[in-house]
C-alpha positions in Angstrom: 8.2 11.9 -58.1 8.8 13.8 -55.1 9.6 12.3 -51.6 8.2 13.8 -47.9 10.8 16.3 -46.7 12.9 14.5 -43.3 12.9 16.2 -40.2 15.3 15.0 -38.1 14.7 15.5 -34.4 17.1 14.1 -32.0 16.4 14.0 -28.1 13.1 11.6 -26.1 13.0 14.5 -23.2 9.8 16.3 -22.4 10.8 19.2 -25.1 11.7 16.9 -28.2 8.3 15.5 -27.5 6.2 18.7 -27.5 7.9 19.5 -31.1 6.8 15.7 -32.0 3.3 15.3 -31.3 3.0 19.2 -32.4 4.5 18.6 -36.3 2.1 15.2 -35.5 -1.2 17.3 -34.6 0.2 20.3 -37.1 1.4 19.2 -40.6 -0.3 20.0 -43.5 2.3 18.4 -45.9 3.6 14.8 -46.0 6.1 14.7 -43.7 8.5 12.2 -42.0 10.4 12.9 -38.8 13.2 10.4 -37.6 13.3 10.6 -33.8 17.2 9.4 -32.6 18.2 8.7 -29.1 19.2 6.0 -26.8 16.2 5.4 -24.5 14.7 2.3 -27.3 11.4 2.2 -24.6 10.9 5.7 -24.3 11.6 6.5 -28.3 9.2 3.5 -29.3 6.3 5.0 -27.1 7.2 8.7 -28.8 6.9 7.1 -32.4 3.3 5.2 -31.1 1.8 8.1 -29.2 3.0 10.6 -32.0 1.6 8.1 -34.8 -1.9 8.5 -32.6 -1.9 12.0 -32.6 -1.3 12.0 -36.7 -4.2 9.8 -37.2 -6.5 11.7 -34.6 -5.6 14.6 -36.4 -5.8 13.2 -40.3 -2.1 14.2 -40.9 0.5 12.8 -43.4 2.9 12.3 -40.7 5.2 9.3 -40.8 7.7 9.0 -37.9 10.5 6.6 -37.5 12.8 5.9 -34.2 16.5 5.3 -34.4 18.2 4.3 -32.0 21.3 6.3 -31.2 23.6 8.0 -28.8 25.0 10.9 -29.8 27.9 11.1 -26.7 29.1 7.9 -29.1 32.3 8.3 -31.4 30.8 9.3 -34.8 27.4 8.7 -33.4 26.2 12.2 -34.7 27.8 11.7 -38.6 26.9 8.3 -38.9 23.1 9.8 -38.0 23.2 12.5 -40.5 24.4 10.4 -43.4 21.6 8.2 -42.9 18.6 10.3 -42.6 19.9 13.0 -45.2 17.4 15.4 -43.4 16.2 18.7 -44.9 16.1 20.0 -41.2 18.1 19.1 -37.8 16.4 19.7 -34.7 18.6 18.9 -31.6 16.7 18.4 -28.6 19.1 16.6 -27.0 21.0 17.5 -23.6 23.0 16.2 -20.8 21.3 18.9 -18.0 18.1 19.1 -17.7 16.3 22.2 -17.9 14.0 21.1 -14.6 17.0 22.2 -12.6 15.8 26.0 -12.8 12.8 24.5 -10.8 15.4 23.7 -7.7 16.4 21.0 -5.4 18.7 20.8 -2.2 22.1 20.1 -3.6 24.6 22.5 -3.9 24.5 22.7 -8.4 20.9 23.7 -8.0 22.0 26.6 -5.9 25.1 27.6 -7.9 22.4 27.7 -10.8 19.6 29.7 -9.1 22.5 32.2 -7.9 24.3 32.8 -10.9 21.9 31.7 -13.7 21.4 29.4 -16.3 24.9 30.0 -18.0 26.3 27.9 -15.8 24.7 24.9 -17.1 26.2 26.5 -20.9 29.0 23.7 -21.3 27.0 20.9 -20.5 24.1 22.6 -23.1 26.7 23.0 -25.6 27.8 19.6 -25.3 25.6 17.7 -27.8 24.5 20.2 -30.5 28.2 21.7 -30.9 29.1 17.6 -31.8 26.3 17.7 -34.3 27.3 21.2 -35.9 30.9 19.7 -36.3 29.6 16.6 -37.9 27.2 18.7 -40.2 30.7 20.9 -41.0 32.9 17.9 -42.3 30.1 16.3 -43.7 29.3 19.1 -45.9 25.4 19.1 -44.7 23.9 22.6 -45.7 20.4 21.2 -44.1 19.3 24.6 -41.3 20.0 23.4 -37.6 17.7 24.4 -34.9 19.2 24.0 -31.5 17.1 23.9 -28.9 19.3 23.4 -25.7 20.0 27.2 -24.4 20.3 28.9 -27.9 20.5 32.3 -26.7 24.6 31.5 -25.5 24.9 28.3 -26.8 24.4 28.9 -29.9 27.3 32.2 -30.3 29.7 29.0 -29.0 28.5 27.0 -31.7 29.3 29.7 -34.1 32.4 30.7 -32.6 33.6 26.7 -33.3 33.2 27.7 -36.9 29.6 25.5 -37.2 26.3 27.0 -38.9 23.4 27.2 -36.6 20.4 29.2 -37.7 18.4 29.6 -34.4 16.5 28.1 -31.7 13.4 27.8 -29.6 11.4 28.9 -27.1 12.7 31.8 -24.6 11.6 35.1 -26.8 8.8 32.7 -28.9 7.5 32.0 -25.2 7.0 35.6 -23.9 5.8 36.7 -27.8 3.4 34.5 -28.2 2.1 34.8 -24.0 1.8 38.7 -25.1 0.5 38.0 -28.4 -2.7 35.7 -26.6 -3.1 38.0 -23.7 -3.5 41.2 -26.3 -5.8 38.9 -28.5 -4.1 39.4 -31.3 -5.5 37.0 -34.1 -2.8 38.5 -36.7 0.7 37.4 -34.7 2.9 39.8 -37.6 1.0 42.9 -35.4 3.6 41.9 -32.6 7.4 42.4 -32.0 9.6 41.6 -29.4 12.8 41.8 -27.6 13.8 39.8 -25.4 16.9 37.7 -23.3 16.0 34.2 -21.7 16.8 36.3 -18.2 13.8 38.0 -18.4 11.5 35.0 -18.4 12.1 35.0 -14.3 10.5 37.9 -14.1 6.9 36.4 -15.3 7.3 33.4 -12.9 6.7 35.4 -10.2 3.8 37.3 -8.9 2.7 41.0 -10.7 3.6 42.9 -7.9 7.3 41.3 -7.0 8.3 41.9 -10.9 11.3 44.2 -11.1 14.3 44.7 -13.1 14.4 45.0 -17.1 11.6 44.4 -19.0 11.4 42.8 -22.7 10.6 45.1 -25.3 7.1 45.1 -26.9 6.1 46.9 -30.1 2.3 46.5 -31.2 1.7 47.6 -34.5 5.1 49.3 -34.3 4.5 51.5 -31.4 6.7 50.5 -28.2 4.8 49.7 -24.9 6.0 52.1 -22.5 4.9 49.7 -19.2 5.2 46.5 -20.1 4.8 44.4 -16.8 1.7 46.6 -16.2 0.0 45.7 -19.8 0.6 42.1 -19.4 0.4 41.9 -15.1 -2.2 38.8 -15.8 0.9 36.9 -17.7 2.1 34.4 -15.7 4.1 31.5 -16.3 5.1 28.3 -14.4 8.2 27.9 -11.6 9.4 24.6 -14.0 10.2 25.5 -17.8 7.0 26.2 -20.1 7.5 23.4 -22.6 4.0 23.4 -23.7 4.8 26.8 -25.0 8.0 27.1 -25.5 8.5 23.3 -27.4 5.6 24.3 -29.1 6.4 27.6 -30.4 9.4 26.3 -32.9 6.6 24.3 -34.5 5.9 26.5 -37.3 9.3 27.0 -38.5 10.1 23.5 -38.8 7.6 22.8 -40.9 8.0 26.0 -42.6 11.9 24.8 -43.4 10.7 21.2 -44.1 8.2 22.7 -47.0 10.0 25.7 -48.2 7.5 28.2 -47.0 7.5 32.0 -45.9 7.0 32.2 -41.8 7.2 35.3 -39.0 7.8 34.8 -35.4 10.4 34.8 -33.0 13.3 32.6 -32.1 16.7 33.1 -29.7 20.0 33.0 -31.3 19.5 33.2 -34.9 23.0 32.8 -36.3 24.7 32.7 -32.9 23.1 36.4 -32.1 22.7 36.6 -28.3 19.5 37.2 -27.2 15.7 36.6 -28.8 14.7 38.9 -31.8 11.5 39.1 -34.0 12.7 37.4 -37.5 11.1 36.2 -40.9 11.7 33.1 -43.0 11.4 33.6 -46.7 13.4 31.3 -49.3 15.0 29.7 -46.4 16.7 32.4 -45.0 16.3 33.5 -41.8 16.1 37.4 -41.2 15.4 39.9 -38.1 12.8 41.7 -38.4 12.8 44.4 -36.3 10.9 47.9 -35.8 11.3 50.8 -37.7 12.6 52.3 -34.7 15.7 49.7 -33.7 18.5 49.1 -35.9 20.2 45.6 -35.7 23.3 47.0 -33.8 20.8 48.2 -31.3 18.8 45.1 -30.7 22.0 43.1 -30.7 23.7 45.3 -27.9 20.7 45.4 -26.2 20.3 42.0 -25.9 24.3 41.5 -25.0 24.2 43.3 -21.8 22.3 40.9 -20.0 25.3 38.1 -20.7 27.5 40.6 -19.9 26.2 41.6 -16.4 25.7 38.5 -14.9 26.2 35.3 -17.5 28.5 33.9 -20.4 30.0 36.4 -23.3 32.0 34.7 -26.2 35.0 37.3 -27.2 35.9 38.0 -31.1 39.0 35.8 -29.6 36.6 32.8 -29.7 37.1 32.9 -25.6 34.2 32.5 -23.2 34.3 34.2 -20.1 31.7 34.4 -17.2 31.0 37.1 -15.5 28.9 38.9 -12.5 27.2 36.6 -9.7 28.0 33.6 -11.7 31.6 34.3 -11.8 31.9 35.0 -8.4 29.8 31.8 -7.4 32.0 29.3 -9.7 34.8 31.1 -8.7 34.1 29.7 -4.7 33.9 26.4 -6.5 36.8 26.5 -8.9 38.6 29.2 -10.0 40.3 27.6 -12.8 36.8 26.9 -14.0 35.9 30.6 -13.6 37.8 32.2 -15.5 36.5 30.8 -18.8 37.9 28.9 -21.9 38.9 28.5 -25.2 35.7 27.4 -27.3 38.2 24.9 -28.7 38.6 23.4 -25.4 35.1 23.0 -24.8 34.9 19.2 -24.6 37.8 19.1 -22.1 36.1 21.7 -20.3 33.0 19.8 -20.1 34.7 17.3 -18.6 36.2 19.2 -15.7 32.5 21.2 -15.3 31.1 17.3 -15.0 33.8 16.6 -12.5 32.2 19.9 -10.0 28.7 19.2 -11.3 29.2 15.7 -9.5 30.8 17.1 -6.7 28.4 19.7 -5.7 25.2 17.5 -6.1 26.6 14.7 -3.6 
């Protein structure tokens, strides 16, 4: 007798509920997803709406809520030992991603200036806790994290933890292209791209400037690509319709042991968004003819090093550009980058001027 596959999903936010009432509306196979976090109203609504959704959609979805805080000591183990999942998606985060939408305090600002990579530590926070519990526990199960994979996820590596990719970013662009061209076979389109380049698509055609992801169509490179897709546009806030949506797929593609094609951001730690395939649960780029992975990799690396966070073979992250000069007016201990050991006491002190510059 075989048993449903477990999908462990941790986070209540807005994202970890797009992946839940998706695998709800979406599996075809008997499935059962434990939700964890600590909000007990908000996760018993999630395991009541999502049971709704599998019934108006006839699905073999069973989803159980347990309750659980993974900032707790051992939390995250004690989690993992009793769901035994076959995949781990961490949802979970303490910065919201609604802060790219802006507000009037002084974080916002440091945020909008320098970019995202200043939120990193606080990002990393959660799923590097969950990688280290998967290491000593000997867990092999794939983890997707979803909380700013294209960095985070080289820091989780760089602690020594397996991490196999992420969501949204890249998937959000790929699959906006993919609709706009009307492409009913997704395999006919490949893309490159960094999470930077999703600011250029919130604005308006005409104020779009800068870099540009790649784009191959049936393997030929689109020479203009804000021009092919001008009426792409996405929204000021984060697209989670899309981009919690987009990992969809996958999961249930781990969870079942099937072949997928799509794209995802930091597969094995790799900076960046590439276009990858699944097949007997490995994850692989999957790249043009024309780009080898050293290419696409570099490629991808630039942004991070321009204006961001990098992660050094000496397992030391350092900021860099804008953002380096803007924490540095804040803190210049803090600016000058860390030890990925030390990330937990640096989280701390980045919590200390988080608090301070939103008072």
């Amino acid at each position: 007798m075989t048993t449903e596959p477990t999908i462990l999903l941790t986070g209540t936010g807005a994202f970890a509920a797009r992946i839940l009432f998706d695998i709800a509306a979406t599996a075809s196979a008997p499935t059962r997803v434990v939700l964890a976090g600590r909000n007990r109203e908000r996760l018993q609504w999630l395991k009541v709406a999502a049971g709704a959704r599998a019934a108006i959609f006839n699905t073999p979805v069973t989803v159980v809520a347990r309750e659980a805080d993974l900032l707790g000591e051992g939390a995250a183990a004690e989690l993992l030992e009793e769901t035994k999942p076959a995949v781990v998606v961490q949802a979970a985060s303490v910065q919201t991603s609604s802060v790219i939408a802006g507000s009037h305090d002084a974080w916002s600002k440091l945020v909008q200036e320098g970019g995202l990579s200043a939120t990193a530590v606080f990002q990393a926070l959660l799923s590097s806790r969950v990688a280290e519990a998967m290491t000593r526990l000997g867990i092999t199960a794939p983890l997707i994290n979803c909380s700013f994979p294209d960095v985070v996820n080289g820091l989780i590596n760089a602690l020594g933890h397996q991490v196999i990719c992420g969501m949204g970013n890249v998937a959000i662009l790929s699959n906006v292209f993919a609709a706009d061209y009307n492409l009913t076979d997704r395999n006919r389109i490949k893309v490159l791209a960094h999470y930077q380049h999703l600011a250029a698509w919130r604005r308006p055609p005409e104020a779009r400037t800068g870099s540009a992801p790649r784009v191959w169509i049936d393997d030929r490179e689109i020479s203009d690509v804000f021009g092919t897709f001008r009426d792409v546009k996405l929204t000021p806030e984060p697209v989670i319709d899309i981009s919690g949506a987009s990992g969809v797929p996958m999961i249930l593609a781990l969870a079942e042991g099937r072949s997928w094609t799509g794209h995802v951001p930091g597969p094995y730690g790799l900076p960046g968004g590439y276009p990858v395939q699944l097949a007997d649960g490995v994850l692989s780029l999957n790249l043009p003819s024309s780009v080898s992975q050293e290419e696409a990799v570099a490629w991808n690396r630039h942004f991070e090093e321009k204006n961001g966070l990098v992660i050094g073979t000496d397992r030391r992250a350092r900021y860099t550009g804008v953002l380096r000069e803007r924490l540095a007016q804040h803190s210049p201990a803090l600016a000058e980058g860390f030890d990925v050991a030390d990330l937990e006491e640096v989280h701390r002190s980045m919590q200390e001027l988080r608090t301070k510059l939103q008072q």
